[in-house]
Backbone as CSV, one residue per row, in Angstrom:
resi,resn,N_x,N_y,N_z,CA_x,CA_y,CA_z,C_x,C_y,C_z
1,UNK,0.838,-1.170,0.000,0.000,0.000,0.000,0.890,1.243,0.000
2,UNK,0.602,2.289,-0.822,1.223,3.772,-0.393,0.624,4.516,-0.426
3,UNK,0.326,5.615,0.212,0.109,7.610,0.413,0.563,8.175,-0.986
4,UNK,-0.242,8.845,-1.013,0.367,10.259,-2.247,-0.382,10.722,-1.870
5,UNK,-0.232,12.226,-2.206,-0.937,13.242,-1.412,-0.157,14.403,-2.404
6,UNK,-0.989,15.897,-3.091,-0.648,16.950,-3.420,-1.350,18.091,-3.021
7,UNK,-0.525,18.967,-2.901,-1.458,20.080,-2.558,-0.690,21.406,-2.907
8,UNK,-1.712,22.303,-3.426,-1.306,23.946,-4.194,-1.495,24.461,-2.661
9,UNK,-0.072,24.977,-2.555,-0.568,26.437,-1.074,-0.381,27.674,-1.535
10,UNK,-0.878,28.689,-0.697,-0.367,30.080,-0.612,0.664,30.152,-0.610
11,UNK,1.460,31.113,-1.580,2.771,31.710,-0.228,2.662,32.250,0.739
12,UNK,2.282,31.369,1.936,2.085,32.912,2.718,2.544,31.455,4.134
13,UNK,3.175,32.143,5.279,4.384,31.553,6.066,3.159,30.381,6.886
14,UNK,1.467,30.768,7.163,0.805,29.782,7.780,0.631,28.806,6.804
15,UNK,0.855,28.511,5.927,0.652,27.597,4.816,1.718,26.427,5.316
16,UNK,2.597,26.818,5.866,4.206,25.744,6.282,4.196,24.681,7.128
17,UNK,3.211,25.114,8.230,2.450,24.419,9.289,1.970,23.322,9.077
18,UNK,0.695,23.854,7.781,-0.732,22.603,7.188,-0.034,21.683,6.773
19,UNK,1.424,22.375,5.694,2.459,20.749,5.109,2.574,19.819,6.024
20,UNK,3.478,20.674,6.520,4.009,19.376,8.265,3.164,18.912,8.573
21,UNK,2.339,19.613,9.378,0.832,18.567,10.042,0.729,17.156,9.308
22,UNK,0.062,17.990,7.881,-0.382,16.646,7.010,0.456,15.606,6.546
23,UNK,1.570,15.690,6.287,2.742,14.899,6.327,2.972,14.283,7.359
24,UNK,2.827,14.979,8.708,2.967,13.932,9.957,1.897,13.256,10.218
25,UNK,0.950,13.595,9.827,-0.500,13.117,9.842,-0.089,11.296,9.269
26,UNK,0.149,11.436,7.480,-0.132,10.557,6.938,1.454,9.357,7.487
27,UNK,2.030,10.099,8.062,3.107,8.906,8.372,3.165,8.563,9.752
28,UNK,2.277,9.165,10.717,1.977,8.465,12.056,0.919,7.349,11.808
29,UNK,-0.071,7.596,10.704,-1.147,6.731,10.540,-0.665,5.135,9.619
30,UNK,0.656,5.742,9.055,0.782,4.565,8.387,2.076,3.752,9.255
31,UNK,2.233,4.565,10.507,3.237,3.336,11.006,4.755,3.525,10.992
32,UNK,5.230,5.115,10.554,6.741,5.668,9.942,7.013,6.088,11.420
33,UNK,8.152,5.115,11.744,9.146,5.627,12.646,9.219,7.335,13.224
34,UNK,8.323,7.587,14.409,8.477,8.662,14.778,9.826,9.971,14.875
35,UNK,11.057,9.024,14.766,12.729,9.794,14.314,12.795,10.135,12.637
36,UNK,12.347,9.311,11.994,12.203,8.989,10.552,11.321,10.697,10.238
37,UNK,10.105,10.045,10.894,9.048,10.911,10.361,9.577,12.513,10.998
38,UNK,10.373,12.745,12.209,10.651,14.213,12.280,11.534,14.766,11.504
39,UNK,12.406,13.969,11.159,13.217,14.352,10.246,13.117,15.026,8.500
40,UNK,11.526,14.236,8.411,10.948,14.302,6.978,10.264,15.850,7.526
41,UNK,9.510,16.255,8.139,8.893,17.129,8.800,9.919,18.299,8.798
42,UNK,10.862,18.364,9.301,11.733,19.496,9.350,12.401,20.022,7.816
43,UNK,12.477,18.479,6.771,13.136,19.164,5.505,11.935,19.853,5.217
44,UNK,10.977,18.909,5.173,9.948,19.465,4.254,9.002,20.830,4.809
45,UNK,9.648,21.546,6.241,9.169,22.588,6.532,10.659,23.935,6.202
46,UNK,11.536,23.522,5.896,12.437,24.246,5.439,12.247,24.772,3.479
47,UNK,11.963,23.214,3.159,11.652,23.360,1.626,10.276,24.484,1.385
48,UNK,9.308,24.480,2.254,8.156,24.989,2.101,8.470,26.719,2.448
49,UNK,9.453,27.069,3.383,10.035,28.189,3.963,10.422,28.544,2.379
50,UNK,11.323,27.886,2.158,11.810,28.163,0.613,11.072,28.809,0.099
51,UNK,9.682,28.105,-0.585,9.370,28.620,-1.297,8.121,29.626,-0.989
52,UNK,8.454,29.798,0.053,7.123,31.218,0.725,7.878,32.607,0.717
53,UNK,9.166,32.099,0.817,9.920,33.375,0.599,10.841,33.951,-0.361
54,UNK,10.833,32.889,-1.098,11.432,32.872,-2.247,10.709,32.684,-3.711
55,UNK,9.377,32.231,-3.377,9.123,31.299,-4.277,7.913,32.529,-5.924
56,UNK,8.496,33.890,-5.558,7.717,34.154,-7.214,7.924,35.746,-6.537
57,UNK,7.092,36.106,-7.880,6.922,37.956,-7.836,5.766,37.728,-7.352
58,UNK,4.496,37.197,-7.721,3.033,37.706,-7.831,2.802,37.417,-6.814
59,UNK,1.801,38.256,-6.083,1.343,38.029,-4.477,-0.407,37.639,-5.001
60,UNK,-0.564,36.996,-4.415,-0.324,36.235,-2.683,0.931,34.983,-3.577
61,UNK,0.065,34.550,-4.856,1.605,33.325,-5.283,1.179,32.268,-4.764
62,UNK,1.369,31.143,-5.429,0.805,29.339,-4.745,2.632,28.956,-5.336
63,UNK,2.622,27.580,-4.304,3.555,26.758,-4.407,2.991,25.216,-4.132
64,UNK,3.732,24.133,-4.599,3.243,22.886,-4.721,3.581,22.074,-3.830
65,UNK,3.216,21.010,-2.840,4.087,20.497,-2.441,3.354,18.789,-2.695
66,UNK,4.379,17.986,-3.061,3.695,16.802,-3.528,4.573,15.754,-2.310
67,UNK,4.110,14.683,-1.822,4.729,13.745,-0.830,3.887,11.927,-1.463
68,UNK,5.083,11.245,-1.755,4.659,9.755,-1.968,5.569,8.904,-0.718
69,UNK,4.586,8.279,-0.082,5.288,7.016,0.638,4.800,6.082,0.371
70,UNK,5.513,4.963,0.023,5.808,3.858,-1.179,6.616,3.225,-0.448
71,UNK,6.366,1.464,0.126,7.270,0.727,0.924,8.326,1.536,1.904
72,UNK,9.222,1.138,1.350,10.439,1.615,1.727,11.349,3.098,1.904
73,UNK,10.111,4.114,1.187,10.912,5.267,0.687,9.899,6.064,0.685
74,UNK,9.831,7.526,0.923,9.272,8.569,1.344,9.768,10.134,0.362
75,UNK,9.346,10.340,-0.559,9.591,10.920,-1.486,8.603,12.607,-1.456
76,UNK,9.440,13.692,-1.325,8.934,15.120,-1.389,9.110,15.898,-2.169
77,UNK,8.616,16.476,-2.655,8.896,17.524,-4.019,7.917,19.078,-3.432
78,UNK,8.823,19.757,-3.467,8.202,21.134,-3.277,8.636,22.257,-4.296
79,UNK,7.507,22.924,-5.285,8.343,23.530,-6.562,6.988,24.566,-6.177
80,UNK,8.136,25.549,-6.862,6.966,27.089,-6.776,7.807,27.720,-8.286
81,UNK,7.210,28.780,-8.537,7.243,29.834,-9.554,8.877,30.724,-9.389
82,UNK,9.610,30.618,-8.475,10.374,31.459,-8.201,11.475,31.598,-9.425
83,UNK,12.346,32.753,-9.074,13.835,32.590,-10.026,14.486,31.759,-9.877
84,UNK,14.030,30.583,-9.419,15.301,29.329,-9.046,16.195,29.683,-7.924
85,UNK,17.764,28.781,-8.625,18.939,28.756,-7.415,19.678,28.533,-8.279
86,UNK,20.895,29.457,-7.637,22.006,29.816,-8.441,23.245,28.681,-7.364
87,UNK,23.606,28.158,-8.326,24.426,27.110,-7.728,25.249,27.373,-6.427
88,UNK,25.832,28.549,-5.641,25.687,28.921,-4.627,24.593,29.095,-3.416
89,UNK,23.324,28.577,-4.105,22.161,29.052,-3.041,22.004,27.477,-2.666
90,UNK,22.656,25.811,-3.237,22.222,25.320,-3.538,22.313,24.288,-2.234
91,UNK,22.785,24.787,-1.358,22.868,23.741,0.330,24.244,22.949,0.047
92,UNK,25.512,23.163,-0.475,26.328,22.479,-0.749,27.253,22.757,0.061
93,UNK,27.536,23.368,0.709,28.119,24.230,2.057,27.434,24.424,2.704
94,UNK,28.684,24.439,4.478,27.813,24.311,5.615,27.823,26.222,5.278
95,UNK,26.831,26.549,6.229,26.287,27.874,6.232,27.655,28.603,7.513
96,UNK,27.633,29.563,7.311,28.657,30.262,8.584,27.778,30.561,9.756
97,UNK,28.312,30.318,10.891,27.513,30.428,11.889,26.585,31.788,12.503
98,UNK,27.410,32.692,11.633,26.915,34.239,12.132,25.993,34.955,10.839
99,UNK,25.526,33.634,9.872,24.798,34.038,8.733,23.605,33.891,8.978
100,UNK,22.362,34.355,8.455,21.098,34.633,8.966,20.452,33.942,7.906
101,UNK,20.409,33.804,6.367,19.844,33.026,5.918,20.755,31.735,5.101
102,UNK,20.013,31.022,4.508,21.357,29.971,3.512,21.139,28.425,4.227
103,UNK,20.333,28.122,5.805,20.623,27.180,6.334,19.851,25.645,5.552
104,UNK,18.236,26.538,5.476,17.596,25.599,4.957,17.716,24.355,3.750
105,UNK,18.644,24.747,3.116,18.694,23.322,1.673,19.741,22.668,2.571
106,UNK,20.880,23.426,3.333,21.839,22.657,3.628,21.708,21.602,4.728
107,UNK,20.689,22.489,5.719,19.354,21.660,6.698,19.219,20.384,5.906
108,UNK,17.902,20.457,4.649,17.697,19.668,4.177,18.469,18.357,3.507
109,UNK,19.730,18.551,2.999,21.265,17.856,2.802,21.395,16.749,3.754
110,UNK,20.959,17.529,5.026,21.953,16.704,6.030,20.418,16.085,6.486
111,UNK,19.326,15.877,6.482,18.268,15.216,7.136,17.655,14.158,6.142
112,UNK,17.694,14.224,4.837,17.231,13.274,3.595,18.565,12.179,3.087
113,UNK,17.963,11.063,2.790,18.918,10.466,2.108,19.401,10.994,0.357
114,UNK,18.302,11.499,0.028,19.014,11.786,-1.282,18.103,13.526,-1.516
115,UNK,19.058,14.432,-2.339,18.536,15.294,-2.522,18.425,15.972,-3.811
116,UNK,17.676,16.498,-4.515,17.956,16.974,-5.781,17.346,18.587,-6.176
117,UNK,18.319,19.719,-6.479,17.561,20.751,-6.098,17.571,21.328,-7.740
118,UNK,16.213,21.788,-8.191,16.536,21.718,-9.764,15.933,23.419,-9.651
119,UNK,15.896,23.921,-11.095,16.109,25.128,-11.142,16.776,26.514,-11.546
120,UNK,16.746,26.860,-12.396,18.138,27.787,-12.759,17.502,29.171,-12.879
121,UNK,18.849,29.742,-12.584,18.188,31.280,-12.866,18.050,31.997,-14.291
122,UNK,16.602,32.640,-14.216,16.523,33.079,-15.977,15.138,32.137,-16.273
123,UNK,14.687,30.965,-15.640,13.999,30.259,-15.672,13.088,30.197,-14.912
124,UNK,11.777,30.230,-14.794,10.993,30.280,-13.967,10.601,28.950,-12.900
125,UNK,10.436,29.185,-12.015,10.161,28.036,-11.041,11.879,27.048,-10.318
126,UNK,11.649,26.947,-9.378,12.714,26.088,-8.416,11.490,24.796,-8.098
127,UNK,12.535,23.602,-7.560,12.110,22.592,-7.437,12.993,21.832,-6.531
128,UNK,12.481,21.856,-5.217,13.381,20.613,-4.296,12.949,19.349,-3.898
129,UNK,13.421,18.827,-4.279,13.032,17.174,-3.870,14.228,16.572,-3.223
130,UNK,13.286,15.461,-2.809,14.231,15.095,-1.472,13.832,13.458,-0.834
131,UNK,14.353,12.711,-1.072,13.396,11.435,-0.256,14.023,10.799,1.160
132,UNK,13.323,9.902,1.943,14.705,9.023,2.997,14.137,7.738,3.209
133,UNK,14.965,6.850,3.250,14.371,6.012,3.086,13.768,5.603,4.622
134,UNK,12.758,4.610,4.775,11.498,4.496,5.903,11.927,3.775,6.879
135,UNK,11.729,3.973,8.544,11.731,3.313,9.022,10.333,2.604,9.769
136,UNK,10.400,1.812,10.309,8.683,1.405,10.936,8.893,1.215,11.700
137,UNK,7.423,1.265,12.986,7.421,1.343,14.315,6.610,-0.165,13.984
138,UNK,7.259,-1.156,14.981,6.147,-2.698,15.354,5.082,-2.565,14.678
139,UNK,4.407,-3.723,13.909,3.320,-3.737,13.559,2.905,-2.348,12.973
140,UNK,3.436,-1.992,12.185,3.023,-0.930,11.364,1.992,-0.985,10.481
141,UNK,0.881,-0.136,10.511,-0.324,-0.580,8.788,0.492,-0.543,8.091
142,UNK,1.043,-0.053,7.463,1.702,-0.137,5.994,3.259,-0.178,6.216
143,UNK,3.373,-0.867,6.822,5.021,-1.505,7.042,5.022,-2.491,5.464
144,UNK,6.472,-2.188,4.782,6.681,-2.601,3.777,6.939,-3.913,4.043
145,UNK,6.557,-4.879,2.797,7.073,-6.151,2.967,7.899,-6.750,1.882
């Protein structure tokens, strides 16, 4: 059995919340390792930060965020309208400690097993995806087999 789940948000910073929730929602119900599942929760509230503040000119502005959990693997994609990322914006370095923004992709780096941040500048729309693979709590509903 797997979850998929999409949803168009606002840009607007209470929109960041409903992700998480519902994301923790659908992976407490299916049985995802409560360490697993905070970890998915924090990229995918950094990715969503992304794109509320980054993510276009036009106000108010929607961004996407799509989530599949599938056996073994837990897969997020969050893409909005923005100018992208310029291969410096791209979480590939740790951030300096006395810097105020820059943390979030690199956040995300270090909490996902795999990451892929697409996007260029000149081009409309950024796109972060990100998956890890699953752990399960005993008797899980949808513990992979």
């Amino acid at each position: 059995m797997s979850i998929w789940w999409s949803l168009q948000l606002r840009r607007e910073a209470a929109s960041v919340p409903l992700a998480r929730r519902l994301l923790r929602g659908a992976m407490e119900t299916a049985g995802v390792d409560p360490d697993v599942s905070h970890d998915l929760c924090v990229a995918l509230s950094e990715a969503c930060a992304n794109a509320v503040e980054h993510g276009g000119d036009a106000a108010p502005g929607a961004y996407r965020v799509t989530a599949h959990l599938d056996g073994e693997r837990c897969r997020i994609e969050v893409s909005d309208s923005g100018p992208g990322f310029t291969v410096a914006d791209r979480g590939l370095r740790r951030p300096y400690e006395d810097e105020e923004h820059g943390r979030g992709l690199y956040l995300i780096r270090q909490l996902a097993d795999h990451v892929d941040i697409g996007g260029e500048p000149g081009q409309r729309g950024a796109v972060v995806r990100f998956d890890k693979i699953l752990k399960w709590r005993d008797n899980a509903p949808l513990m992979a087999v």
